[in-house]
C-alpha positions, -999 to +999 in steps of 0.1 A: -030+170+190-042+164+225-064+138+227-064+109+198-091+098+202-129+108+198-160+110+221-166+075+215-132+063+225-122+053+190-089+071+172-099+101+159-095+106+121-070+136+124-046+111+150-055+085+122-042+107+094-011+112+111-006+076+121-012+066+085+013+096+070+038+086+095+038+049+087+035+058+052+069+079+055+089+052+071+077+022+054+086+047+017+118+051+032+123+015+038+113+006+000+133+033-012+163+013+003+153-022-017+140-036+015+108-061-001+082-067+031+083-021+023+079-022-012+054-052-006+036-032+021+038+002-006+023-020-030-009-034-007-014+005+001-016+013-032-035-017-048-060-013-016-064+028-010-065+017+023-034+041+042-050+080+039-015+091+024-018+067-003-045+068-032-054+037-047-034+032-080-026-001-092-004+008-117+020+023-087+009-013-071+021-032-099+056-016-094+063-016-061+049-053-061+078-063-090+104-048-072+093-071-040+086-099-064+124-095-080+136-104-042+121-135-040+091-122-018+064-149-019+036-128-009+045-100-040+050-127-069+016-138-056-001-108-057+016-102-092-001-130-102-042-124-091-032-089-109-024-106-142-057-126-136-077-096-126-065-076-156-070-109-180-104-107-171-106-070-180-110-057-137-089-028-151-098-019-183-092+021-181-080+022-145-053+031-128 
């Protein structure tokens, strides 16, 4: 890949796809290890969709938020929380 970024100066989607696999990659690593600002991260990927090597599931979210949340990260137990709201309220009634 030569240039990253497109004819309107913005990053092009292939740089971005790399970017986003690359981050992807290391941050996994870094959860895989018990590190909880990764599994946290893993988790906001995969409640969100929003990293292009990660498809939204929030099942997969859940998980990777608990393990966070088991460390004492604030951010995780809170998330674990609007989740049991959301799915209270039926938000994910057949989803994953």
């Amino acid at each position: 890949m030569d240039d990253p970024f497109d004819a309107d100066g913005r990053i092009s989607e292939t740089a971005r796809a790399v970017s986003d696999t690359d981050n992807y990659l290391a941050t996994l690593s870094q959860a895989k290890k018990g590190e909880a600002e990764a599994q946290y991260q893993m988790g906001l990927w995969h409640y969100e969709g929003s990293n292009i090597a990660v498809e939204q599931d929030i099942i997969k979210a859940a998980e990777w938020f608990v393990k966070a949340a088991a460390q004492g990260h604030k951010e995780a137990q809170d998330f674990l929380e609007e989740l049991q709201y959301e799915h209270d309220e039926g938000k994910y009634d057949g989803a994953t």
